[in-house]
N, C-alpha and C positions, 0 to 999 in steps of 0.2 A: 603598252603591254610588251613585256619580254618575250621574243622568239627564242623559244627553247631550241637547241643545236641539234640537227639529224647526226645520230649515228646508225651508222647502215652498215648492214651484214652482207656483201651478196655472196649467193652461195651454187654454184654450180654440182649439185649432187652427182652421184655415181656410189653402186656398191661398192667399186673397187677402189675408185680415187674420189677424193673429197674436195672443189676447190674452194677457195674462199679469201674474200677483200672486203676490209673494214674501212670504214669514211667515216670521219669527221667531219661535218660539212660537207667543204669542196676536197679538204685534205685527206688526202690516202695513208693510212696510219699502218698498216699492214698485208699481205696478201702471203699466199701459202696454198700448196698444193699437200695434200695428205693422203698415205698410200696404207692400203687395208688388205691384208693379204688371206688366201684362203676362200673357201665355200662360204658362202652366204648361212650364217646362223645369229642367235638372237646377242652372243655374244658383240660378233662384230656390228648390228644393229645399234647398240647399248654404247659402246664404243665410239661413234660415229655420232651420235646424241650427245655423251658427253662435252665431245669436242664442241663441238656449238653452244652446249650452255657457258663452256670454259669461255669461248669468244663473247659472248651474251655479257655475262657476269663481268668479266675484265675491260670490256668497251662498255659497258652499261646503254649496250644498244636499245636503237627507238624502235625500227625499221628491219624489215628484210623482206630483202629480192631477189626471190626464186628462181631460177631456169624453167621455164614451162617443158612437159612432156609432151613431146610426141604421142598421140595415144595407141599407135599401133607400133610403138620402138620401144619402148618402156616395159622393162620386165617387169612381173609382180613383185618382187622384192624391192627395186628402186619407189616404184609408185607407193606401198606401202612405207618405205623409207619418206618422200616425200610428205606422203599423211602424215605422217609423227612428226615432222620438222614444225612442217604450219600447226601440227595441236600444242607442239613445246611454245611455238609463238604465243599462240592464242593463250595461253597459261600464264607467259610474260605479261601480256597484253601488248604485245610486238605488233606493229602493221603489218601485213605480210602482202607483196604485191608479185607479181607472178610476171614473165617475158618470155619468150618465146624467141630462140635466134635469130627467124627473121625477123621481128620489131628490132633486133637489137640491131642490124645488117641494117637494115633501112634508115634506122634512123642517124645511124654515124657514119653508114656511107652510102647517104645518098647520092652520090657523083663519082661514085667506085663500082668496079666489080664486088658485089658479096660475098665473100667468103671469110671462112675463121682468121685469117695469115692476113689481110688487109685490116679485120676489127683489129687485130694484136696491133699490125701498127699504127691504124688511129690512135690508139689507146695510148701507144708510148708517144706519140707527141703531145700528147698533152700531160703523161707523166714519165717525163724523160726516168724517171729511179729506174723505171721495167724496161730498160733498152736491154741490160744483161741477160734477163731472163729472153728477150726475145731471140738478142743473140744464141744463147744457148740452143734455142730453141729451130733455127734454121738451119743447126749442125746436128740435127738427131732425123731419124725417120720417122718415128714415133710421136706423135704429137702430144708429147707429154706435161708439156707446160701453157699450149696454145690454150687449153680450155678453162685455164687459170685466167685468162684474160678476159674472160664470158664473165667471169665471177667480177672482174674489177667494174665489166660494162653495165650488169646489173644495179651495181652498188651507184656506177654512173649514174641509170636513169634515173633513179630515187630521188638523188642528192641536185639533179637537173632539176629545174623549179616548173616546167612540163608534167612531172609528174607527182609535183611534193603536195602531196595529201597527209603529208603527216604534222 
C-alpha cells in the first residue's frame, strides 16, 4: 500500500499577524508571516480565512497544526478566529491537531533553556533557508518573525512520525 505524503499547514494565529509553514513531508516548501491591519471586524476575519483556504488549495493540504491557546490569554476574537479555522479544516476533511508552546519547547529543547529565541534556532539547524529570517530577527525588538518559527514547529511535529496520525 502507498503512503500518501503529509502536507501540513502549520499555523500560528493572531488577529493581527497570521503565521504560517507549509511541509511536504520532511520538506519545507514555504513560510510567511501575514500582517492585518485595523479593528478586529468580520471583514478582516474573512480575509484571514481566505488566506488559508489560498494555502489549503495551492499545497493540497492533508494536515494542520494549530498553536494551542492559552485560555486565559486569548481574546474573543482570536478564539473565535481559531473556531473558524478547525471548522474550515473540518469541511476540508483536514486533520487538525493542536500544540501548545510548551510541548513545542519540550520537545525540541529538551537540553536547552525554553524559550521562543532558542526554538527559532533549533529550527534553523535543521533548516538552514530560515537563518535569514532569524538573522533579521535578532536585529529588531520586536519579535516580529520569531513566532513565524512556532508555525514552522508545528508543521514539525506533524510531519515527526511521533505524531503522524494522518
Amino acid at each position: 500500500m502507498k503512503r500518501e505524503a503529509k502536507r501540513i499547514l502549520g499555523i500560528n494565529p493572531g488577529t493581527r499577524y497570521l503565521r504560517l509553514a507549509v511541509f511536504h513531508d520532511t520538506e519545507l516548501l514555504d513560510w510567511r508571516v501575514k500582517t492585518f491591519r485595523g479593528k478586529w471586524s468580520k471583514k478582516k476575519e474573512k480575509r484571514i480565512l481566505e488566506i488559508i483556504t489560498e494555502q489549503i488549495e495551492l499545497y493540497d493540504i492533508n494536515g494542520l497544526a494549530i498553536k494551542k491557546l492559552y485560555p486565559s490569554r486569548g481574546s474573543k476574537n482570536l478564539k473565535l478566529l481559531v473556531s473558524r479555522i478547525k471548522a474550515l479544516a473540518k469541511r476540508n476533511r483536514i486533520m487538525v491537531q493542536s500544540f501548545s508552546i510548551n510541548q513545542l519547547e519540550r520537545y525540541y529543547l529538551s537540553d536547552e533553556k525554553p524559550n521562543r529565541r532558542n526554538l527559532a534556532e533549533k529550527i534553523v539547524s535543521e533548516y538552514p533557508v530560515l537563518v535569514h529570517e532569524l538573522e533579521k530577527e535578532k536585529s529588531h525588538e520586536n519579535s516580529y518573525h520569531l513566532r513565524m518559527f512556532e508555525a514552522v514547529a508545528l508543521g514539525m511535529m506533524v510531519k515527526n512520525h511521533q505524531y503522524s496520525a494522518l
